[in-house]
N, C-alpha and C positions, 0 to 999 in steps of 0.2 A: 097557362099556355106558354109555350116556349117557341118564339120562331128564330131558326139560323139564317143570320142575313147574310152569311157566304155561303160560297157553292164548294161542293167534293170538287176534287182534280178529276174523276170522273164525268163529271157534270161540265167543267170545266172541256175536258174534253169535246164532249158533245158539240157544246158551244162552238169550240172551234170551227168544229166540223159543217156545221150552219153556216157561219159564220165562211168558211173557205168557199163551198155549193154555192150560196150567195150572190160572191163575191164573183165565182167564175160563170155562172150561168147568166150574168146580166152586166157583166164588163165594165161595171161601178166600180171607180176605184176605191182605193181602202180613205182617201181624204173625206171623198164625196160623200161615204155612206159614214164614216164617225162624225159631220157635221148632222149630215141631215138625222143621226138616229141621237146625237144629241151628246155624244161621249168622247175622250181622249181616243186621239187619231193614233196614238203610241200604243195604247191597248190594242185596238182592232188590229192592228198591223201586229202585233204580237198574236192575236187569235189566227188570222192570216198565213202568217208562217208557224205555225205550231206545228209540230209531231208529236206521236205519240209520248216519246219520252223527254219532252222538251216542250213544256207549258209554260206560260205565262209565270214569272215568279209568284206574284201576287193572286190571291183570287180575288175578283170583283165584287162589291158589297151588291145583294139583290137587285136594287132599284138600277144600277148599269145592266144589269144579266135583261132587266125588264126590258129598257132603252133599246138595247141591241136586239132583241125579239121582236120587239115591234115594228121595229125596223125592218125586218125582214119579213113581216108578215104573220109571225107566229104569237103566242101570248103564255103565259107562265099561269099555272092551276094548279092550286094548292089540295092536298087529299087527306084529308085526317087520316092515320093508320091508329 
C-alpha cells in the first residue's frame, strides 16, 4: 500500500478555498484559527491569500491538510480506487 502524504496543487486549491469561506463567513482571524486548528499562522495566511495561480509554494504534508479540516469542521476520507 502506498499512501501520498502531500496534496495535488489542485487539492491544495481546494484547501484554500475552505480555508478563505471559513475565514470570511465567521470573522476569525487567520492568527486565531492557525492557533486553535493547531498549524503555522504563515501557511493559513498563505491559504488566505491564494489565487488560483498563486499557491502556497510548499504543499502541506497530510497531517496539517488534517489540522486545518478539523478546524473547520470538515474531516479527510480516504477511498481505495
Amino acid at each position: 500500500m502506498s499512501v501520498t502524504t502531500k496534496i495535488s496543487k489542485s487539492d491544495l486549491a481546494e484547501l484554500a478555498e475552505l480555508v478563505q469561506e471559513h475565514l470570511v463567513s465567521t470573522g476569525e482571524p487567520v492568527g486565531a484559527f492557525a492557533e486553535r486548528a493547531g498549524v503555522n499562522r504563515r501557511f493559513v495566511s498563505q491559504l488566505n491569500n491564494a489565487k488560483d495561480d498563486h499557491l502556497p509554494a510548499s504543499s502541506p504534508q497530510l497531517e496539517t491538510v488534517g489540522l486545518i479540516l478539523k478546524a473547520i469542521g470538515k474531516k479527510i476520507i480516504f477511498v481505495d480506487e
